[in-house]
MIKOL-456572 format. One record per residue (C-alpha): y, x, z; chain; residue number from 1. Coordinates in steps of 0.2 Angstrom, whole numbers. Layout:
REM MIKOL-456572
      y      x      z  c    k
      Y      X      Z  A  NUM
...
REM end
This chain:
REM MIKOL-456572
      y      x      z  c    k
   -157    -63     -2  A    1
   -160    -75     11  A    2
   -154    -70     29  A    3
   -169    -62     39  A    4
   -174    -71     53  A    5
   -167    -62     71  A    6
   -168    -79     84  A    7
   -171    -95     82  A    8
   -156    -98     89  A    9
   -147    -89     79  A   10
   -155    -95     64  A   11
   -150   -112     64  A   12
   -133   -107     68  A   13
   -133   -100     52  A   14
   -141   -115     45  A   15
   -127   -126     53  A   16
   -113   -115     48  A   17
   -118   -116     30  A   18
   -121    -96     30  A   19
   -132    -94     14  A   20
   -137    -73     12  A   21
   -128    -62     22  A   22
   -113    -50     16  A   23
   -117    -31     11  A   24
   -115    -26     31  A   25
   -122    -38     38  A   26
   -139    -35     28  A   27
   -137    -15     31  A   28
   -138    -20     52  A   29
   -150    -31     51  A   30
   -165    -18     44  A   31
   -179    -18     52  A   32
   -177      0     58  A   33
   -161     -1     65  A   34
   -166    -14     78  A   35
   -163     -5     97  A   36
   -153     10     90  A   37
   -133     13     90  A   38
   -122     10     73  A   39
   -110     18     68  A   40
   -101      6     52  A   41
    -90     10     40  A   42
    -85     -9     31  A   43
    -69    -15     26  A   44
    -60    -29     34  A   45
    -65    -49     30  A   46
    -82    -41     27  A   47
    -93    -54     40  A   48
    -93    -37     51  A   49
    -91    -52     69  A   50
   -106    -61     62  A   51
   -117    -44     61  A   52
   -113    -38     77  A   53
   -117    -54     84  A   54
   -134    -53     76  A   55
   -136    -37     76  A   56
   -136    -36     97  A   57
   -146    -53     98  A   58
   -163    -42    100  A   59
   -157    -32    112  A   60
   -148    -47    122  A   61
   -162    -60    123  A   62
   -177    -54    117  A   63
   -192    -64    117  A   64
   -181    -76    127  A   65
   -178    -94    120  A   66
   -161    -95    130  A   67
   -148    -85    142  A   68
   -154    -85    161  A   69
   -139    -89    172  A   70
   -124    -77    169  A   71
   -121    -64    181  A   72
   -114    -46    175  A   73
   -110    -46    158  A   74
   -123    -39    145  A   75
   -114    -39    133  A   76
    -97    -31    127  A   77
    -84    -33    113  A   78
    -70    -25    110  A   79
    -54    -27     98  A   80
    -38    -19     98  A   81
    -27    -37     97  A   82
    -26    -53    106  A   83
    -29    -62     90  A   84
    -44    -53     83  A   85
    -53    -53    102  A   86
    -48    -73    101  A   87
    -56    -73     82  A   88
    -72    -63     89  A   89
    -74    -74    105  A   90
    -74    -89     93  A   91
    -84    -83     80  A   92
   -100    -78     95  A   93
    -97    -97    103  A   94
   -104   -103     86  A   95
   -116    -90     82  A   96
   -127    -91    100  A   97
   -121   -110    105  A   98
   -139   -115    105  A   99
   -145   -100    117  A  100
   -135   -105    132  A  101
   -124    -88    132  A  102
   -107    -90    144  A  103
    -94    -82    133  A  104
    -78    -75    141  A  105
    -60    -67    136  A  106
    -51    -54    143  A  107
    -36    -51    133  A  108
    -18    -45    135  A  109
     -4    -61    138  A  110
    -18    -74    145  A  111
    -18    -78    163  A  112
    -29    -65    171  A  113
    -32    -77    187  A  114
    -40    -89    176  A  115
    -51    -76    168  A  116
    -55    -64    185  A  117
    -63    -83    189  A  118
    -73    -85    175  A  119
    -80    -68    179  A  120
    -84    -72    195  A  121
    -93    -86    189  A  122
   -104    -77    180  A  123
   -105    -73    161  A  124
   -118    -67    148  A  125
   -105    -59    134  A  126
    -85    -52    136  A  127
    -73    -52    123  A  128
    -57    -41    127  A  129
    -43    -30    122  A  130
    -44    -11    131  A  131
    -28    -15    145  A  132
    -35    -30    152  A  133
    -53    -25    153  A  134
    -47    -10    161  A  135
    -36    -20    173  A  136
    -51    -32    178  A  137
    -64    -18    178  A  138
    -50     -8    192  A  139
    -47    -23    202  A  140
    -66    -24    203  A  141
    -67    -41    193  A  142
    -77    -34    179  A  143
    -95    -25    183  A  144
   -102    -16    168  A  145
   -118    -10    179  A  146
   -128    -20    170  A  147
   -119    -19    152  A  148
   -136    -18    138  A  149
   -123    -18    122  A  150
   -105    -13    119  A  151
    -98    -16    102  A  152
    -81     -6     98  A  153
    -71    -17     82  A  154
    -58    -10     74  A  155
    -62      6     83  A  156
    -49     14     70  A  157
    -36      5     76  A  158
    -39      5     93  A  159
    -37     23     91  A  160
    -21     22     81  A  161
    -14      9     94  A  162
    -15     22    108  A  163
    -32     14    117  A  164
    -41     31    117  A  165
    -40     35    134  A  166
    -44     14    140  A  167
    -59     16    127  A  168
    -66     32    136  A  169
    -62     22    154  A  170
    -72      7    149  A  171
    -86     15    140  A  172
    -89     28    153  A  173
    -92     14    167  A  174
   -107      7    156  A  175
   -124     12    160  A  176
   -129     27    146  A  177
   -145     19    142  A  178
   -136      5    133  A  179
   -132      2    114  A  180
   -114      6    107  A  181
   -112     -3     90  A  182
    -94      3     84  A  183
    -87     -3     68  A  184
    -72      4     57  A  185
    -64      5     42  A  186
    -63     22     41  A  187
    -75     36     48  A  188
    -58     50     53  A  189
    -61     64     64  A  190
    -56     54     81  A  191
    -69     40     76  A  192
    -81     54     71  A  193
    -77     64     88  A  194
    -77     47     98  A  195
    -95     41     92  A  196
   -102     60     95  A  197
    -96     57    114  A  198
   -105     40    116  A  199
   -117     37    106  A  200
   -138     42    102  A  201
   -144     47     87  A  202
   -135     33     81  A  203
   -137     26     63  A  204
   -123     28     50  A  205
   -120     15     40  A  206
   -108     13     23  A  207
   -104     -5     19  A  208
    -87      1     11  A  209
    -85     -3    -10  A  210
    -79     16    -14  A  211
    -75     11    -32  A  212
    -63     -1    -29  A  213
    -56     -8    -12  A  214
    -57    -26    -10  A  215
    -65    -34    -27  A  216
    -58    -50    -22  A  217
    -40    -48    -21  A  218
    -29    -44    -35  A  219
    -15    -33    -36  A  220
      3    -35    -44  A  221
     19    -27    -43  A  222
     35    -32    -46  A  223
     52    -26    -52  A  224
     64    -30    -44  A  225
     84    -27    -38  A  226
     87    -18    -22  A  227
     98    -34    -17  A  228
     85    -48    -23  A  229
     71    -47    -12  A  230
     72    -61     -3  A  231
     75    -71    -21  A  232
     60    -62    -25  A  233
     52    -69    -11  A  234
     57    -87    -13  A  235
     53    -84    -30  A  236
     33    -79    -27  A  237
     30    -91    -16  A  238
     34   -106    -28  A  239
     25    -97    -42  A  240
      7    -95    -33  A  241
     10   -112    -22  A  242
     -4   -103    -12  A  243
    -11   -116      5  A  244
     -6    -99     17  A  245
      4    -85     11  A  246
     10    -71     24  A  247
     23    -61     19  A  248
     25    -43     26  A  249
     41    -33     34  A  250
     44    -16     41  A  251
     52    -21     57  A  252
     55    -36     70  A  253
     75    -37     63  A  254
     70    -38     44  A  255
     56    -53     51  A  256
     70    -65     59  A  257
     80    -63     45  A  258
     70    -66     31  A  259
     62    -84     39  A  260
     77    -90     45  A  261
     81    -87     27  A  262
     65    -96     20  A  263
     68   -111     32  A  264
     85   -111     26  A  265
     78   -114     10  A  266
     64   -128     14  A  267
     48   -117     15  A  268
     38   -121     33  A  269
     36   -103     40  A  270
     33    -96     59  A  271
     36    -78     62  A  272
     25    -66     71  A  273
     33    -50     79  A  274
     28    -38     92  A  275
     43    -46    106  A  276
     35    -63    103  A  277
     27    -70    119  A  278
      8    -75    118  A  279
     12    -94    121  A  280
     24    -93    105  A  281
     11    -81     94  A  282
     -1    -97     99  A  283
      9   -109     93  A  284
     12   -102     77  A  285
     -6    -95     72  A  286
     -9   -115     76  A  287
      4   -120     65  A  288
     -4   -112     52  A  289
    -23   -119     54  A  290
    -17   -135     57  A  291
     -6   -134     41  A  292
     12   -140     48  A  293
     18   -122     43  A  294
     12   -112     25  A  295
     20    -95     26  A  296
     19    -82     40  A  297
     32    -70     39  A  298
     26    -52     52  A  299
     26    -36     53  A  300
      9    -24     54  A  301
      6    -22     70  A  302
      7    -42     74  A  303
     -3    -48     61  A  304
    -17    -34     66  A  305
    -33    -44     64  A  306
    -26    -59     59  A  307
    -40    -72     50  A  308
    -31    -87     43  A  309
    -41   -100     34  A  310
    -38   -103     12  A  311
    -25    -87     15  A  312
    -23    -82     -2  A  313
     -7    -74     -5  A  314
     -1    -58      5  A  315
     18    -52      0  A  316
     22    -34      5  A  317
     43    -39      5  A  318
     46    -21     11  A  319
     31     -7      6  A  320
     20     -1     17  A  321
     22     16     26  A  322
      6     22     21  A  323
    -12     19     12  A  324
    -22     11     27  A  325
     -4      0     29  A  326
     -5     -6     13  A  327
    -26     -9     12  A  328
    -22    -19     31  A  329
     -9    -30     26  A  330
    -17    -34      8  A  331
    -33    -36     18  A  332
    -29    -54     27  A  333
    -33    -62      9  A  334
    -49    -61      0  A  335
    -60    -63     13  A  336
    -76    -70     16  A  337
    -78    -71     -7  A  338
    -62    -80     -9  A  339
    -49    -72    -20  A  340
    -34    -68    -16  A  341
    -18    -60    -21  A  342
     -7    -46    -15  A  343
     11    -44    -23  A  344
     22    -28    -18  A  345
     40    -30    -22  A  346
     46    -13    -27  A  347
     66    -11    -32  A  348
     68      6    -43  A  349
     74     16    -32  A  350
     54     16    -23  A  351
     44     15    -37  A  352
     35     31    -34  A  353
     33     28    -18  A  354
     22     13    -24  A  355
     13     22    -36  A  356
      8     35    -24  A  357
      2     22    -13  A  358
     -7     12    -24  A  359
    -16     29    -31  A  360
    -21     34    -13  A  361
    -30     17     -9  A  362
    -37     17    -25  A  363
    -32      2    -31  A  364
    -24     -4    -49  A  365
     -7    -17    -50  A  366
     -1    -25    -64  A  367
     17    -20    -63  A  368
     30    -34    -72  A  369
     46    -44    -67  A  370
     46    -56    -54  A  371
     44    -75    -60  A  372
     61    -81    -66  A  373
     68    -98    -64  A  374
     63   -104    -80  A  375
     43    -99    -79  A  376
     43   -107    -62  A  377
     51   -125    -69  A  378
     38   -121    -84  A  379
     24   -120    -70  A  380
     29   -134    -61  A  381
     25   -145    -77  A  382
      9   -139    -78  A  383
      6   -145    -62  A  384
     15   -162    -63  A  385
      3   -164    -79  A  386
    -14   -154    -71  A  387
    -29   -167    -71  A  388
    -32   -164    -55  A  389
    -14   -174    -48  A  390
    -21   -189    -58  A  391
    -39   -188    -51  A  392
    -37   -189    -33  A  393
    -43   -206    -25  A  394
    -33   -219    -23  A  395
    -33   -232     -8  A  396
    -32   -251    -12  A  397
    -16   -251     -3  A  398
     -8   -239    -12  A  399
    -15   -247    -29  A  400
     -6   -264    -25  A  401
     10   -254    -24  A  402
      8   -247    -41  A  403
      4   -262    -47  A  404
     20   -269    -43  A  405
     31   -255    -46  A  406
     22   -255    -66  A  407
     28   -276    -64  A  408
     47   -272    -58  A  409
     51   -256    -67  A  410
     48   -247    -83  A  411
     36   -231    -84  A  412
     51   -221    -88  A  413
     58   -224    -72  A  414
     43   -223    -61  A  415
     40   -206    -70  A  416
     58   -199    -67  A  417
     57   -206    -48  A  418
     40   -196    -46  A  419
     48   -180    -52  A  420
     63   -181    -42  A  421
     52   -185    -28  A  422
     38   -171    -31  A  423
     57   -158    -35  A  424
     64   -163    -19  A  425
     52   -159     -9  A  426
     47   -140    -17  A  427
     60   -126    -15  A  428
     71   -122    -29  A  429
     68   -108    -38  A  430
     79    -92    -37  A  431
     89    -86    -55  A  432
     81    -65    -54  A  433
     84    -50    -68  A  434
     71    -38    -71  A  435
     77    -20    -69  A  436
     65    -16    -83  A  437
     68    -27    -94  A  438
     82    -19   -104  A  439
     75     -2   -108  A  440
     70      1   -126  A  441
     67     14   -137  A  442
     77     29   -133  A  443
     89     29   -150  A  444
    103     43   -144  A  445
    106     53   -127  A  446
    118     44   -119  A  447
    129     54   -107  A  448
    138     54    -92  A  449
    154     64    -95  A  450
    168     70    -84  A  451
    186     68    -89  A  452
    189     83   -103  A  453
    175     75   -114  A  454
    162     85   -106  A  455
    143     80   -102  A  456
    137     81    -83  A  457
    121     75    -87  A  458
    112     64   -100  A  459
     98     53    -99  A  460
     85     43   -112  A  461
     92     26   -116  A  462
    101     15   -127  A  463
    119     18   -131  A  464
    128      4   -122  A  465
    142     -5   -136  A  466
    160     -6   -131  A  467
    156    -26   -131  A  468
    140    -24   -122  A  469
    150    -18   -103  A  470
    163    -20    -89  A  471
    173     -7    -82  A  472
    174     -6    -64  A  473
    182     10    -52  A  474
    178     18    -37  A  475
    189     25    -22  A  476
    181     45    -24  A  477
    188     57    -38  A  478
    187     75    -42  A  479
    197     79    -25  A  480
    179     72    -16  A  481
    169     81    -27  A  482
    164     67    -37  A  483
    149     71    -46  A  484
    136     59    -55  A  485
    121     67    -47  A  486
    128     58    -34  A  487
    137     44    -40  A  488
    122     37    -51  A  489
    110     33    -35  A  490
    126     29    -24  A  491
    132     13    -39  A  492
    115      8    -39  A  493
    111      4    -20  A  494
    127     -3    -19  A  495
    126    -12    -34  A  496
    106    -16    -36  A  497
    106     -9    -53  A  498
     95      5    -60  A  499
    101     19    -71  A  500
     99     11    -88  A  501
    114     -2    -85  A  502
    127     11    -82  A  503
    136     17    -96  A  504
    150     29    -98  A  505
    159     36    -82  A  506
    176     46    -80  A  507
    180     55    -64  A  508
    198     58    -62  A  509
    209     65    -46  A  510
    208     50    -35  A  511
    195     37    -42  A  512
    181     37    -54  A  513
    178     22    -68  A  514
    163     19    -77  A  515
    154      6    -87  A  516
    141     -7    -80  A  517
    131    -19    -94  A  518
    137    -38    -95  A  519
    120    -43    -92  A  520
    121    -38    -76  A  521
    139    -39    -73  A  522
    137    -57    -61  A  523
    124    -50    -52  A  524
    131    -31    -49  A  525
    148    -40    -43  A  526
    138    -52    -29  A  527
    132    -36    -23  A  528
    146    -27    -22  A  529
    156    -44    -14  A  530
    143    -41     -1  A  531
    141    -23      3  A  532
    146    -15     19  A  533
    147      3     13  A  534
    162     15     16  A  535
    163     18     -1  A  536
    173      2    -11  A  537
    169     -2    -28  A  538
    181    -15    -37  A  539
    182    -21    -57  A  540
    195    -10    -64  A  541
    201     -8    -85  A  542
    195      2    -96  A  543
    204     22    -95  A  544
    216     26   -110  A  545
    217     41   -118  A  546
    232     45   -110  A  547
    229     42    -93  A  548
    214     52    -95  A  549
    226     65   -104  A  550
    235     65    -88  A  551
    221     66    -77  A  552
    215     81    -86  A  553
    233     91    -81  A  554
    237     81    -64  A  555
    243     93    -53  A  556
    244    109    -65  A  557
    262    115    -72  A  558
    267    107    -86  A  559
    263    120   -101  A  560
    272    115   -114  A  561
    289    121   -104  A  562
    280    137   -106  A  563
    281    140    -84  A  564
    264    147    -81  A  565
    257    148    -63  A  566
    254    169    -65  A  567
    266    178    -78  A  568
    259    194    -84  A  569
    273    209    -86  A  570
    267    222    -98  A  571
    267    239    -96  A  572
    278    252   -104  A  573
    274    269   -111  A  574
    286    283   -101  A  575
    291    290   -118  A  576
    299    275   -125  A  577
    284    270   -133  A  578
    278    252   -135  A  579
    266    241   -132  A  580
    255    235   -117  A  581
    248    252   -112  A  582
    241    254    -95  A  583
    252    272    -88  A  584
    238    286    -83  A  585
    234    287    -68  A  586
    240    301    -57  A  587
    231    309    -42  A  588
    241    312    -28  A  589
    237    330    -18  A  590
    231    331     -2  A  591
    246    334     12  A  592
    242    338     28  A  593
    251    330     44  A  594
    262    338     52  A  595
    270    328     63  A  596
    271    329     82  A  597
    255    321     88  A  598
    246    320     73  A  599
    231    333     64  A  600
    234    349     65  A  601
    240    357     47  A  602
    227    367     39  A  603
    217    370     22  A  604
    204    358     28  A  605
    208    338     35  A  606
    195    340     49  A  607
    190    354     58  A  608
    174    357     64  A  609
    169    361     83  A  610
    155    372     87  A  611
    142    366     94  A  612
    138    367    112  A  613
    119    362    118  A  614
    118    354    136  A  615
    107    357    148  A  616
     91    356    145  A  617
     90    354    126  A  618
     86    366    114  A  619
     96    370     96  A  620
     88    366     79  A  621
     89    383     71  A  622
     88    370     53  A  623
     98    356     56  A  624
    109    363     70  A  625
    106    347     78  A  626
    101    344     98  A  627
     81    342    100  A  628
     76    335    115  A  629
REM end
């Protein structure tokens, strides 16, 4: 379906820009109904919701108007919730009404609010701003809304999760009331609800939103992995997609210093973004990453809010997301505008049901396996070396003639090789990973976790683990710290990045406890436990004999076979030289009264009882004998 004709100017922006039908929203805005009225729209993100808005507001803008008259008060009004997306939004309305003369002008957070207080003074047809600074300008009288004809809200959601309710309510209410509000959102929640009841007429509800499955043009995977391998799992995904823009995802600003600096370390071009970043240096590496000196972005949510890179089309969640709209967000930068895209969440053991939860609240499906090893990648790379495409792209005469010579002086075994090296040298090298799930077969016998006598503390499904097939190691906490393995299991694994299945047997004694580890993940369990910073130290350690666990058993405890028992029982004796261990009877002993100086008197009763006197006032209970009041 053809795009419906709004403005001629308009139109052959579209033309220009190459825009062929419009997305799902942008069709539902442009009804001929709807034209004059407020929206409220429900789309998800990448959806073309900039362009619609942008259309959507040209009728009530211009009109029957070829052009913009000269700028004065702004008509028109755009808000977003992050530099970057109000940048996007500005840019994205200088192409769309380039041929109708609008004066376009940003208000955002970190720029130099001089500069822009100017270009309002100058006079301007549309304003593109975050909620502070538009309410900065409009309190220092730089911004007039009096003749305001369209205010767009974008993002409205997140405006509202960013603390931008109260700037929203300012702003809004300094705009005439006969004007159009258009406000856009992922989500239609309670606040948005309760927000568009406030400030908006009979306005139209639109749905753009794919309800049977979130973003059709990403796909999801999830990966195995060890608690201590994600940044090899990392390294590791990056090499195996080779996407042009990947942007990896971390919880906090700490977590994304340290994993670029580690990626950098290992050759990959990254910038970071992070809420502490100044706006120069959030410039500079969104720029990077246009322009193609940098690939990957390494950021937390609340800095790559908005975010549109170019040919983005892997998004890497290296720590999960805290909740469903985090993880529909992040894996929302790719798979935008009808490309694909991938999203890979990395998930150790110990948080895959957090995962799963997450995934079944956005209502999305991942194809859950173990990260690309070092071999698949190698294997990869081939494919590459050997695509058609690397042979088909053009070559210059220049660089022919050098060919040419190189095939005269050397042999093609030797230009081959010094290509390979040459394409390896300047790609990452891959990470050697294990896959936590891997190893677990077919439950064959209950393996168990026993304490020192011999006795199961608690079984599990798995695979018996052979006496060849592990390593012993110790740690410093025995029975005398109540050692117990509903405990100890979780604790060996965060310190060692193992799950469950690759601990075998394990003995608690007095003062340490040993237990079995698999050899297959013996290398990796001892770089992890190299490393750890716990309180807790665990060290490689021989496997318990029978006597030390003999020992154990009885440490502490009087030796038994000298017959010296802790409590020695004396039997009883009958009082007519009977025998045996019979109990004497008991014998109750008659009542005496006192009569010692001081004490009760003597008597045939212990306590005598005094006769009652009633106070004033009360009355005796001829029952109960009792005062009444």
């Amino acid at each position: 379906m053809p795009f419906p004709a709004v403005h001629p100017a308009l139109d052959r922006a579209l033309i220009n820009k190459g825009y062929a039908e419009p997305t799902p929203v942008q069709a539902a805005v442009l009804e001929g109904e709807h034209a004059d009225r407020d929206l409220l729209v429900s789309a998800q993100t990448g959806s073309g919701k900039t362009v619609a808005f942008g259309l959507a507001a040209a009728p009530t803008l211009l009109g029957d108007k070829p052009i913009f008259g000269p700028g004065g008060a702004p008509l028109c009004l755009a808000i977003a919730p992050t530099r970057e997306l109000a940048m996007q939004v500005a840019s994205e309305l200088q192409w769309l009404y380039a041929d109708s003369g609008a004066k376009i002008a940003t208000c955002v957070g970190g720029m130099d609010a001089r500069r822009e207080a100017r270009a309002l003074g100058f006079g301007v047809h549309i304003v593109v701003g975050t909620p502070g600074r538009l309410k900065d300008h409009i309190d220092r009288g730089n911004l007039d809304l009096s003749e305001l004809k369209v205010a767009v809200l974008d993002e409205a959601d997140e405006m509202l999760d960013m603390g931008f309710r109260e700037d929203l309510e300012f702003i809004l209410d300094q705009a005439p009331a006969e004007r159009r509000t258009l406000l856009f959102s992922a989500t239609i929640a309670r606040d948005i609800a309760t927000l568009a009841k406030r400030y908006q007429k009979d306005a139209v509800r639109i749905d753009a939103t794919d309800k049977t499955r979130q973003h059709a043009d990403i796909e999801y995977r999830a990966y195995r992995i060890a608690p201590n391998e994600i940044e090899h799992a990392v390294v590791n995904t990056l090499r195996w997609f080779e996407a042009p823009r990947a942007m990896v995802f971390c919880s906090t600003r700490d977590s994304v210093r340290h994993l670029q600096s580690s990626l950098l370390e290992r050759g990959f071009s990254t910038v970071s973004l992070s809420g502490e970043m100044g706006q120069r240096e959030r410039t500079d590496a969104l720029q990077s990453l246009r322009d193609g000196r940098a690939r990957v972005c390494v950021a937390t949510d609340v800095a790559a809010r908005g975010l549109d890179l170019p040919d983005l089309g892997l998004v890497i969640h290296a720590e999960l997301p805290m909740n469903r709209a985090g993880l529909l967000h992040r894996s929302g930068r790719t798979g935008r505008a009808g490309k694909k895209g991938v999203s890979v969440m990395l998930v150790p053991h110990s948080r895959r049901r957090k995962a799963e939860r997450l995934m079944d609240e956005a209502g999305v499906d991942a194809v859950w396996s173990g990260a690309p090893t070092f071999d698949e990648i190698r294997k990869a790379d081939e494919g590459r070396l050997l695509s058609p495409e690397f042979f088909e792209a053009d070559v210059s005469d220049e660089d022919m003639i050098v060919a040419k010579r190189m095939i005269a002086e050397r042999t093609p075994d030797e230009i081959a090789a010094a290509l390979v090296r040459l394409l390896r040298k300047e790609q990452p090298a891959p990470e050697e990973l294990s896959d936590p799930g891997a190893d677990r077969g077919p439950a064959k016998r209950d393996r168990m976790v026993r304490n020192d006598d011999g006795t199961a503390a608690q079984p599990w499904p798995g695979e018996r683990l052979g006496a060849d097939d592990v390593t012993w190691f110790r740690l410093d906490v025995g029975r005398n710290k109540n050692a117990d393995p509903k405990w100890l299991i979780p604790l060996i694994c965060r310190i060692g990045g193992i799950s469950k299945p690759q601990i075998g047997a394990i003995r608690t004694f007095p003062e340490e406890t040993r237990f079995e580890i698999a050899k297959t993940h013996e290398k990796a369990f001892r770089e992890a436990i190299a490393a750890s910073k716990d309180e807790v130290k665990i060290t490689p350690s021989e496997a318990p004999t029978p006597g030390s666990m003999k020992a154990s058993r009885f440490a502490g405890k009087p030796n038994r076979d000298e017959g010296d028992r802790p409590f020695k029982k004396t039997p009883y004796k009958r009082a007519e030289g009977g025998e045996g261990d019979a109990r004497p009877p008991f014998k109750k002993k008659p009542w005496a009264p006192k009569a010692a100086e001081g004490g009760k008197p003597a008597g045939d009763k212990p306590f005598a009882k005094k006769p009652f006197k009633a106070k004033p006032g009360f009355k005796k209970d001829g029952f109960k004998g009792k005062p009444k009041g």
